[in-house]
N, CA and C of each residue as an Amber inpcrd file, in Angstrom:
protein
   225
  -6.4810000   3.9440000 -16.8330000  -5.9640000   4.6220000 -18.0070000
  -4.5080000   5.0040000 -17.7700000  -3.5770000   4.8020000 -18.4370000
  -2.3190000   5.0410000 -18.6990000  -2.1480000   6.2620000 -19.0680000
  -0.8780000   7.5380000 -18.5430000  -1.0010000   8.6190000 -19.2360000
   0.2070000   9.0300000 -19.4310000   1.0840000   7.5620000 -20.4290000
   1.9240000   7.5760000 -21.2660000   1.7020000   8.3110000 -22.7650000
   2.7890000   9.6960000 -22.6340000   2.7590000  10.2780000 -23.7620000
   3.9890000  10.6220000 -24.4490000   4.1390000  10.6330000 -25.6320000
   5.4760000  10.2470000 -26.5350000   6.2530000  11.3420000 -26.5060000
   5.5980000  12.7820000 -25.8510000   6.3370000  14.0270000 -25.5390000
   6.8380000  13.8380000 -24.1420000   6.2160000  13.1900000 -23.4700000
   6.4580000  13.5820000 -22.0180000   7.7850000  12.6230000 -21.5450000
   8.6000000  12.9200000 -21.0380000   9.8320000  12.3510000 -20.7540000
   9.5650000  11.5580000 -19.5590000  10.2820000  10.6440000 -19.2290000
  10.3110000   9.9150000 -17.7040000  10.3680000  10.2730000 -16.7300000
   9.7310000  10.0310000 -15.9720000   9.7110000  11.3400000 -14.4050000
   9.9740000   9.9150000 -13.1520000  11.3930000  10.4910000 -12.5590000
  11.1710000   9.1100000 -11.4650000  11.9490000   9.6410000 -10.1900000
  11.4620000   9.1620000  -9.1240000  11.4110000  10.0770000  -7.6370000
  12.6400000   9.6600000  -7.1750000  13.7060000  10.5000000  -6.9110000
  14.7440000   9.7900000  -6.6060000  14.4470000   9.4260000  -4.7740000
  15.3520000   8.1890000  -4.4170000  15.2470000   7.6610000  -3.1270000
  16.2020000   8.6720000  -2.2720000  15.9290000   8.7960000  -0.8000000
  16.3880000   9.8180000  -0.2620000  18.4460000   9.6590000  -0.2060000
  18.7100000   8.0750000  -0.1550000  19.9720000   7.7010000  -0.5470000
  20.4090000   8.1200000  -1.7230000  19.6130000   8.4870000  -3.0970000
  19.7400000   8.4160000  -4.2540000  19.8910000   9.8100000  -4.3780000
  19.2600000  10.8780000  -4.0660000  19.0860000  12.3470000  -3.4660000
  20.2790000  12.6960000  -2.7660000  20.9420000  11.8520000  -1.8600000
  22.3360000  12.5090000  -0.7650000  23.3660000  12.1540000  -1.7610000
  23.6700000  11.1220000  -2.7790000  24.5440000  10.6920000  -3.6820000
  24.7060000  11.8820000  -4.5170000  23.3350000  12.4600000  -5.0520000
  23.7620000  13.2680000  -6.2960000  24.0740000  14.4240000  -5.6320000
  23.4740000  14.4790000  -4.5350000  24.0930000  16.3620000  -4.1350000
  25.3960000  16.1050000  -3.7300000  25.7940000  15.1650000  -3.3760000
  27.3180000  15.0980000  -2.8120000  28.4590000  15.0380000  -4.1980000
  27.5970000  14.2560000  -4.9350000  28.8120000  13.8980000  -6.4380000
  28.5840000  15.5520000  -6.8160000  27.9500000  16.4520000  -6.8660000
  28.0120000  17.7590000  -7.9560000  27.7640000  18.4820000  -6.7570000
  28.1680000  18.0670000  -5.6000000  28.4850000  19.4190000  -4.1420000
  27.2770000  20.6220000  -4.6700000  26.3340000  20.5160000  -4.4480000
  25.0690000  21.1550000  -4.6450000  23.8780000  20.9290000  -3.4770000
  23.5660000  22.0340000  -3.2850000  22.1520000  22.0230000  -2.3410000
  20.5160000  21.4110000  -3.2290000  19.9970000  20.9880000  -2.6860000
  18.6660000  20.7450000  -3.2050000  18.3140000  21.8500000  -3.8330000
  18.2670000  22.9770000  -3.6020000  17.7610000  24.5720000  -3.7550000
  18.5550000  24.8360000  -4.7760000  19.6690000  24.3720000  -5.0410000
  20.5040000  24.2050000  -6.4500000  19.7210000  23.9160000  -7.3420000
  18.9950000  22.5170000  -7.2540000  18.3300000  22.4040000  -8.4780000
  16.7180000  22.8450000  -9.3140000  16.6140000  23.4210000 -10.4330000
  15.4970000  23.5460000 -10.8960000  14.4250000  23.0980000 -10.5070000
  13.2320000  23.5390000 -10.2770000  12.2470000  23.8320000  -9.6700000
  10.9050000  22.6400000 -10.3350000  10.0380000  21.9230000 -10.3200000
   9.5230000  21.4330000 -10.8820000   7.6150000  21.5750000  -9.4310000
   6.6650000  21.4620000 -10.1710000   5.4210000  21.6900000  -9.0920000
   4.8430000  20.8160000  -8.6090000   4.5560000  20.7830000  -7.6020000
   3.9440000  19.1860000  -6.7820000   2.8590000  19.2460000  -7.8930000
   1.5670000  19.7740000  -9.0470000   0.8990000  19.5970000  -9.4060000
   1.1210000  19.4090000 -10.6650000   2.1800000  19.4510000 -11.0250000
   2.6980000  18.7790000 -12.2040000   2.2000000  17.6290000 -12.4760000
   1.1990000  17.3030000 -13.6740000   0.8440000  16.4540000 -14.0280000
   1.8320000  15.4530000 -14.7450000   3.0590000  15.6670000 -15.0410000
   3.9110000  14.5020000 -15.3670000   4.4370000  13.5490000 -13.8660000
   4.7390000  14.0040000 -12.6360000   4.7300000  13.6620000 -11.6070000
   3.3620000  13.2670000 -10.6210000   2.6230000  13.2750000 -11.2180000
   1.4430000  12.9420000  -9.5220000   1.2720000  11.9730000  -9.5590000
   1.7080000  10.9800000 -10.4910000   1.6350000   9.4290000  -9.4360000
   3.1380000   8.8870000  -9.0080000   3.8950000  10.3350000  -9.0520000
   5.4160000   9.6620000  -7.9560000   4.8360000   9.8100000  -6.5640000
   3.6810000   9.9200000  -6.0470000   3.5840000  10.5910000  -4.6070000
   4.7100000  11.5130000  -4.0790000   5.1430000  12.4050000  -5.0240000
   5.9990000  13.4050000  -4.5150000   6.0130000  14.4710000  -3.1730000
   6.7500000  14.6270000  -2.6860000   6.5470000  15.4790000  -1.5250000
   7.3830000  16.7500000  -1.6330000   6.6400000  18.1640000  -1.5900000
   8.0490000  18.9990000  -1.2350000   9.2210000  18.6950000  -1.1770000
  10.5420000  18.9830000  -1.4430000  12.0880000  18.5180000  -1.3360000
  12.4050000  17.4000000  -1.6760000  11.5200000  16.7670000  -2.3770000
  11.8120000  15.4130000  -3.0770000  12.7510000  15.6990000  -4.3830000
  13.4020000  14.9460000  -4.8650000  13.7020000  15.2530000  -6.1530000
  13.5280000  14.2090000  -7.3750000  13.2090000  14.8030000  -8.1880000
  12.7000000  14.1750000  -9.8180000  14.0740000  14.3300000 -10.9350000
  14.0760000  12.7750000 -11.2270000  14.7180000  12.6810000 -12.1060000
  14.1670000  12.7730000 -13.2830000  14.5900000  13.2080000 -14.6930000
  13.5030000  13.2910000 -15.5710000  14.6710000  13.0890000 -16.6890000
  13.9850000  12.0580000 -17.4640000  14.7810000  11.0580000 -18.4320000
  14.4410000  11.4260000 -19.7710000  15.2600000  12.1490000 -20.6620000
  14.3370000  12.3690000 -22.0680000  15.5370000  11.4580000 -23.2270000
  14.8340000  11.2390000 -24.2450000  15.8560000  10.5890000 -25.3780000
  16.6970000  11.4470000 -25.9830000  17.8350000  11.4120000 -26.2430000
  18.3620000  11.8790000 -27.4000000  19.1690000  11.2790000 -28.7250000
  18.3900000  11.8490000 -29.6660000  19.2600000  11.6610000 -31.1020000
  21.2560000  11.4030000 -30.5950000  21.8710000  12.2970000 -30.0420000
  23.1780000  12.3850000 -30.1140000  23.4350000  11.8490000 -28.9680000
  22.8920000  11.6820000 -27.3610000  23.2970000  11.0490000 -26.3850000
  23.0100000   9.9700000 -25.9730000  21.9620000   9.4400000 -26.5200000
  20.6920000   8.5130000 -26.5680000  20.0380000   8.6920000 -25.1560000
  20.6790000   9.1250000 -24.3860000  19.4620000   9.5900000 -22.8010000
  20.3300000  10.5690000 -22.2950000  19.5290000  11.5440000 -22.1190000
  20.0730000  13.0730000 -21.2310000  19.0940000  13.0310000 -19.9700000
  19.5910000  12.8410000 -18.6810000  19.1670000  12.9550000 -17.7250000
  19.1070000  14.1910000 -16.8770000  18.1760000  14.9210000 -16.4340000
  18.1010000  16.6390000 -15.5980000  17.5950000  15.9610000 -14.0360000
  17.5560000  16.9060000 -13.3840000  17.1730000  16.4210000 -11.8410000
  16.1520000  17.5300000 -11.6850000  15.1600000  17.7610000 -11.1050000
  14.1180000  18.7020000 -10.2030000  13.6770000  18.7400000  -8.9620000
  13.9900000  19.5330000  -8.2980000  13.6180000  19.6200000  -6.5410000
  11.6020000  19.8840000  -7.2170000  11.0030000  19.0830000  -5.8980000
   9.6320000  19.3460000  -5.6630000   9.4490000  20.6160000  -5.1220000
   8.4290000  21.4800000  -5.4540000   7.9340000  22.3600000  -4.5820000
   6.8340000  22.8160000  -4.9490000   5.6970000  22.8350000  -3.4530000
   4.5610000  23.3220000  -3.5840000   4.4280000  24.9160000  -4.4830000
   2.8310000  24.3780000  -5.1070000   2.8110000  25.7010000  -5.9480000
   2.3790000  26.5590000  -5.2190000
């Protein structure tokens, strides 16, 4: 079963190269970014781990994609 839903935005695990890029381009700590829960049901089939970070992709009318970032952390 697929648990594609038309509210739920794109959730995708960034690679640990992909993770040192963005904290370096916006000079930010992991702990910088917003908080998201390893039991987050939009994430549990990224196999997320603590200090991982989630990219999360939503549409927009005026930007056509607004992209946010989320550090993992146990609940």
């Amino acid at each position: 079963m697929d648990n594609k839903h038309a509210l739920v935005p794109k959730h995708t695990k960034l690679s640990e190269k992909e993770k040192k890029e963005l904290l370096e381009k916006y000079n930010i700590d992991t702990k910088d970014l917003p908080r998201i829960f390893m039991n987050d049901p939009a994430i549990q089939k990224l196999d997320a781990k603590e200090g991982d970070v989630v990219k999360v992709t939503r549409t927009s009318p005026t930007a056509l994609e607004s992209m946010f970032y989320r550090r993992v952390v146990n609940a």
